[in-house]
C-alpha positions in Angstrom: -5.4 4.9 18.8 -3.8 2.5 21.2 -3.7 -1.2 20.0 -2.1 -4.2 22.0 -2.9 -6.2 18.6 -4.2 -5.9 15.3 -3.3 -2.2 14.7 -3.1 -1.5 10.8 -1.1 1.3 8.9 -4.2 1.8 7.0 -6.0 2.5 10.7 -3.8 5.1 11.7 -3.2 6.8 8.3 -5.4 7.7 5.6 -5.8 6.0 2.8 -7.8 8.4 0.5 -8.8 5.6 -2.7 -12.3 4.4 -2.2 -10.7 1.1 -3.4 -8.6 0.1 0.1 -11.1 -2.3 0.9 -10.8 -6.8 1.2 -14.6 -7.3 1.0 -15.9 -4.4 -1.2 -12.2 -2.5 -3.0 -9.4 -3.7 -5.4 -9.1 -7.4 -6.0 -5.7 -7.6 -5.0 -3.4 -6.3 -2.7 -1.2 -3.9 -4.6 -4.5 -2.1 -6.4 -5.8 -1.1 -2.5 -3.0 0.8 -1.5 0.6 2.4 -2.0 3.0 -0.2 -0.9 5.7 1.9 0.0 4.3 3.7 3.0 0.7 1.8 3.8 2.4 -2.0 4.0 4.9 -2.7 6.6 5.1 -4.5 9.9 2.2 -3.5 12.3 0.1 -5.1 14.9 0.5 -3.3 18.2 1.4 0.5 18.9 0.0 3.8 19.2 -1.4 6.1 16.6 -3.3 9.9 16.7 -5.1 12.1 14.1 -5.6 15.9 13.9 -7.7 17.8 12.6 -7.9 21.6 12.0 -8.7 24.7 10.1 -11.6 25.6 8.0 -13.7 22.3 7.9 -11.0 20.5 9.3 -9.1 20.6 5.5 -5.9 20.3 7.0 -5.0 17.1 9.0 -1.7 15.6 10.5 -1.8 11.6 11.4 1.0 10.2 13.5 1.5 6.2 14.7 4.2 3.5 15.6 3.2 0.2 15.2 5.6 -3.1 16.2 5.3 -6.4 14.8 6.4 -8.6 17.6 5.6 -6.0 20.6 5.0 -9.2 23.0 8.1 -11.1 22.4 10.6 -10.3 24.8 13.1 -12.6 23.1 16.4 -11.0 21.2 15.6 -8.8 18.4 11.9 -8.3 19.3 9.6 -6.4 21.5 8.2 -3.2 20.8 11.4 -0.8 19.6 13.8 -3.7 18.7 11.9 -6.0 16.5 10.3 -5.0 13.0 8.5 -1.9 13.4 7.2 1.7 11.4 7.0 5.1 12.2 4.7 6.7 10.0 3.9 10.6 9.6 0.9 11.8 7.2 -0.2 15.4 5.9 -3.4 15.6 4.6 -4.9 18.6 2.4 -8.3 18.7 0.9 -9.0 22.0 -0.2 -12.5 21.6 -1.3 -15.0 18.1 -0.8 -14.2 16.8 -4.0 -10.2 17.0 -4.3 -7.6 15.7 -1.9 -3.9 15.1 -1.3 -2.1 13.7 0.9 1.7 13.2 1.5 3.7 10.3 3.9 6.8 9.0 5.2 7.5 5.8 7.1 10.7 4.7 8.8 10.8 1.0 8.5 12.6 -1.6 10.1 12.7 -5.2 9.4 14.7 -7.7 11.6 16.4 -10.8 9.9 14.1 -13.2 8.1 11.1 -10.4 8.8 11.7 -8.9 6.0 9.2 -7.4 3.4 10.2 -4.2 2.3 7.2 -4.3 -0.6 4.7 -5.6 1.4 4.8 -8.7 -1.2 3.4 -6.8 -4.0 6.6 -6.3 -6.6 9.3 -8.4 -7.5 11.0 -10.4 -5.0 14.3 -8.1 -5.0 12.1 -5.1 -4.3 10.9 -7.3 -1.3 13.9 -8.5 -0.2 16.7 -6.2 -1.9 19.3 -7.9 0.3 17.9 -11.3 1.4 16.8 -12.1 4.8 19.4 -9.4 6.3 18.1 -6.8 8.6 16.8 -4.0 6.8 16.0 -0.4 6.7 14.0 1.9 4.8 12.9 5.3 4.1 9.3 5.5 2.5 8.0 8.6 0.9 4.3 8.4 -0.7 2.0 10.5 -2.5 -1.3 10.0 -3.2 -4.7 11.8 -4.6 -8.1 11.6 -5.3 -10.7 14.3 -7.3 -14.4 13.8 -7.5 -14.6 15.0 -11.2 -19.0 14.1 -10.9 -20.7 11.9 -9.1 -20.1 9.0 -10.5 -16.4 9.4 -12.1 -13.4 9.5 -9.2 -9.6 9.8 -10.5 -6.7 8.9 -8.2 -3.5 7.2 -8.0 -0.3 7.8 -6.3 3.6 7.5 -6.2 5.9 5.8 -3.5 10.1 6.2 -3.3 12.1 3.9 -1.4 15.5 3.5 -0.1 16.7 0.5 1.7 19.7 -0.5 3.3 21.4 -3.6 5.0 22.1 -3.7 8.5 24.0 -6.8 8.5 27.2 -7.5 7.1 28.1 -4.3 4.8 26.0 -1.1 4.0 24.3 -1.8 0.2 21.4 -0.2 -0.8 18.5 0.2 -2.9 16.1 2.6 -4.3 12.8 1.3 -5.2 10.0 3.4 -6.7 5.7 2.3 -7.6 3.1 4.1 -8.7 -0.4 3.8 -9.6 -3.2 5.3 -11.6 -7.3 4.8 -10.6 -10.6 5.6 -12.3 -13.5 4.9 -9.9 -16.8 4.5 -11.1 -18.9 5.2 -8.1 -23.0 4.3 -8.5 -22.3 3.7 -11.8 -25.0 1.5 -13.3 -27.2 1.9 -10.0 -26.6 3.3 -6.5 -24.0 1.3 -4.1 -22.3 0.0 -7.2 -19.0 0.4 -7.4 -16.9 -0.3 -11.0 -12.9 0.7 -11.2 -9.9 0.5 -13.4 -6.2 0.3 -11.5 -3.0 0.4 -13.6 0.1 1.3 -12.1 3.7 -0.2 -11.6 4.1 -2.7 -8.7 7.3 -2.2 -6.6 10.3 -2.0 -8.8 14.4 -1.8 -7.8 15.4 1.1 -10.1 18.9 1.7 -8.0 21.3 -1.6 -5.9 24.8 -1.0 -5.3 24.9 -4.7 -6.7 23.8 -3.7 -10.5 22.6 -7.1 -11.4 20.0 -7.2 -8.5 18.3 -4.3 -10.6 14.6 -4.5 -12.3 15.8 -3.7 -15.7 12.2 -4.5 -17.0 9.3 -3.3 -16.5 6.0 -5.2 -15.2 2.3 -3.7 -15.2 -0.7 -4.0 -13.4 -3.4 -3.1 -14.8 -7.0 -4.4 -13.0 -10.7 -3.9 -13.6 -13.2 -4.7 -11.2 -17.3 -4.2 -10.5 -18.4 -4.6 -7.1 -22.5 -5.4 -7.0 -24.2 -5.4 -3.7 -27.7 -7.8 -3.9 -28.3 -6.4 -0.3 -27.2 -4.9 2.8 -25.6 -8.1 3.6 -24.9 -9.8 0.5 -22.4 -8.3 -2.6 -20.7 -10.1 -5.1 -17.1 -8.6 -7.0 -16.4 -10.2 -10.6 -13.2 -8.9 -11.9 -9.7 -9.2 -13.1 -5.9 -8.1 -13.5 -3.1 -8.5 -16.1 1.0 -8.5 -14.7 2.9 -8.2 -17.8 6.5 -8.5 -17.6 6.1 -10.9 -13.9 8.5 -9.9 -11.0 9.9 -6.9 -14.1 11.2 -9.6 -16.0 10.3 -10.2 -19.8 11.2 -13.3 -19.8 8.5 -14.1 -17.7 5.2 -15.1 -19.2 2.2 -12.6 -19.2 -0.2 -13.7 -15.9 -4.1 -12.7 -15.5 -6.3 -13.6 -12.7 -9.8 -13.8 -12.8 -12.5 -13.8 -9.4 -15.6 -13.6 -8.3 -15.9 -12.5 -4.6 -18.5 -12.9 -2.6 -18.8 -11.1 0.4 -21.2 -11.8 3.4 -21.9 -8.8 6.3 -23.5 -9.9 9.4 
């Protein structure tokens, strides 16, 4: 892959849910994909997969994506504005089970930061501010066929961050996720799922009351109906107890109906 714009951590890696999807997957953004190592800055950069052994069961994907690769202004451009380096291993030892394990070398510049990708609380997102920031991002994630129309998945993501600017704190911030896909359930082309998992949470910050003592939930359901080749429509929902890991916070659901148009 080479990209001058546009380039995607989920293009270069794989993502092995059938739910990473905006027009036919999850409803929301933390439900499509592990945070940890599949959000991050991207856009333009350079990305290869390979494939070998038996069937081609074993498969290594490499890519570096940048952010702000065409501004040559201070503390931009490809290698010194916000960027990731992203390994992936991927085993699938028969056509119905696969793994697959990552790691992604982050770096946001000052007030670029978004160590979450937006989906946890806003310290796990920002653990210190708008400062320059680091991370090291190790995922793991799984998917198994159990029958044809029953898929069970999920996976886990580790963090640590740390400040560039102005002292050396850090943070350790850990999510994880559990899904039960439902493909061609009621007719063939449907697609029903249930997500719940733990959005981004700071479990470790060398400033103890900057932790998540809480814990917050997401837990979504979803059916996604296709009238046509062109036409589908996605009712669904999700609950976030505990908002931002915080019990103080008042219980949230969200309710859609997407429609999605294919031309």
């Amino acid at each position: 892959f080479i990209g001058a714009n546009g380039l995607a951590l989920d293009d270069t890696m794989e993502v092995i849910t059938p739910l990473n999807s905006d027009s036919t997957g999850s409803i929301s953004m933390f439900g499509q994909r592990n945070p940890a190592t599949f959000r991050g800055p991207e856009g333009a950069g350079v990305g290869a997969n390979f494939a070998f052994g038996n069937q081609d069961r074993y498969r290594l994907n490499l890519s570096y994506l940048a952010a702000n690769a065409s501004d040559a202004t201070a503390g931009n451009g490809l290698f010194n504005g916000s960027n990731t380096a992203s390994a992936q291993f991927v085993f699938e030892p028969t056509e119905k089970l696969v793994f697959a394990v990552e790691y992604a070398r982050k770096h946001f510049t000052n007030g670029d930061v978004g160590v979450a990708g937006g989906t946890g609380s806003w310290i796990a997102d920002r653990p210190f501010g708008d400062n320059a920031t680091t991370s090291d991002n190790l995922g793991f994630q799984f998917n198994w066929r159990v029958a044809n129309s029953f898929q069970l998945g999920g996976w886990f993501g580790a963090t640590w961050a740390n400040q560039q600017n102005n002292g050396s704190d850090s943070a350790a911030i850990l999510n994880w996720a559990v899904t039960l896909g439902f493909p061609d359930l009621l007719r063939e082309g449907d697609t029903g799922a249930l997500i719940v998992g733990m959005p981004p949470k700071v479990t470790f910050h060398d400033r103890p009351s900057l932790e998540n003592s809480d814990t917050s939930l997401h837990i979504e359901a979803f059916y996604h109906f296709p009238f046509s080749e062109y036409i589908s429509i996605t009712p669904g929902g999700y609950l976030i107890t505990n908002p931002g890991h915080n019990d103080r916070n008042a219980n949230i659901f969200v309710g859609t109906l997407r429609t999605t148009f294919q031309f």
